[in-house]
C-alpha positions, 0 to 999 in steps of 0.5 A: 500500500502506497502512503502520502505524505503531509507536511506538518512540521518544516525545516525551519520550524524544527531548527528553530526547536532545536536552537530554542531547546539548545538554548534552555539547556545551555541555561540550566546546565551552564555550570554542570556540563551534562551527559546526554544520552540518545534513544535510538534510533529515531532520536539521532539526527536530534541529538546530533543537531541539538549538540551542535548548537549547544555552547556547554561543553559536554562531558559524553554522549552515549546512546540507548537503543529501545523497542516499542513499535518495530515496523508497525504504527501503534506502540506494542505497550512493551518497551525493552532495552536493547542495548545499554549504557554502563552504570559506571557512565552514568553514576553521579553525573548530570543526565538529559535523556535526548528523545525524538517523541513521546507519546504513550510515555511507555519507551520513556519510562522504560529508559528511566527507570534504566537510568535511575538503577544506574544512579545518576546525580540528575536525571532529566528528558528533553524531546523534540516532539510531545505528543501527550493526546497519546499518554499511556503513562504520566512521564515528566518532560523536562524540555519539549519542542513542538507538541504535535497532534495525535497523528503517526510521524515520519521524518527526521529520524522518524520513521515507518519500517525504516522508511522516511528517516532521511526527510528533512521535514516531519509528516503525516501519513495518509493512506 
């Protein structure tokens, strides 16, 4: 089956998110420089746009890769870690959890709950897109930078069975 794309969110409007985000973490982290810790795979082309325009020198970044959706469109309500991150990085430092969306909050509060066995000194979310019509579970999001509808999205990073990562502007699906 053939799906459209619709655009919902332009170029423009994601780089301004991701200055703006940038930005507010600079703010609160000015003097404690952080880890940041990316949930692949969706959220790489985020987090590799959000360092590059942050002035805060880091003190890492590592990654989580975690699956909830697989190929389909809907979330299987069960989030698991796929590869991790040593409890000596993350023990006593300052972490962001670096996501491309929320929604249900399940994947969200698995990575958490993961990161908190590894005793961090702070622990902290910031996504590019909040989608909280979808909220499963009630998750704290310490940094948003677009709330979007109740619609699945594809692009930047974003994807659909590994398709539509590449775009630079997020979308709607219609079939």
């Amino acid at each position: 089956m053939e799906t459209n794309l619709i655009p919902l969110i332009s170029q423009d409007e994601i780089a301004a998110a991701v200055e703006r985000l940038a930005a507010e973490l600079d703010r609160d982290y000015r003097r404690r420089p952080p880890l940041l810790v990316g949930v692949l795979k969706g959220g790489f082309i985020f987090l590799a746009d959000l360092i590059r325009r942050m002035k805060t020198p880091l003190t890492g970044v590592e990654f989580l890769r975690v699956s909830s959706y697989g190929s389909a469109r809907i979330s299987s309500g069960k989030a698991r870690v796929l590869m991790g991150v040593p409890r000596q990085v993350i023990q006593g430092r300052d972490v962001i959890v670096v996501e491309d969306i929320i929604d249900t909050g399940l994947t969200t509060t698995a990575v958490l709950r993961y990161l908190l066995r590894r005793h961090p000194a702070t622990l902290r979310v910031c996504t590019l897109l909040d989608k909280p019509a979808r909220r499963r579970t009630p998750v704290q999001v310490d940094y948003v930078g677009i709330t979007v509808p109740d619609r699945f999205l594809v692009g930047y990073g974003l994807d659909l069975g590994e398709r539509y990562r590449q775009l630079p502007d997020i979308y709607t699906l219609e079939d």
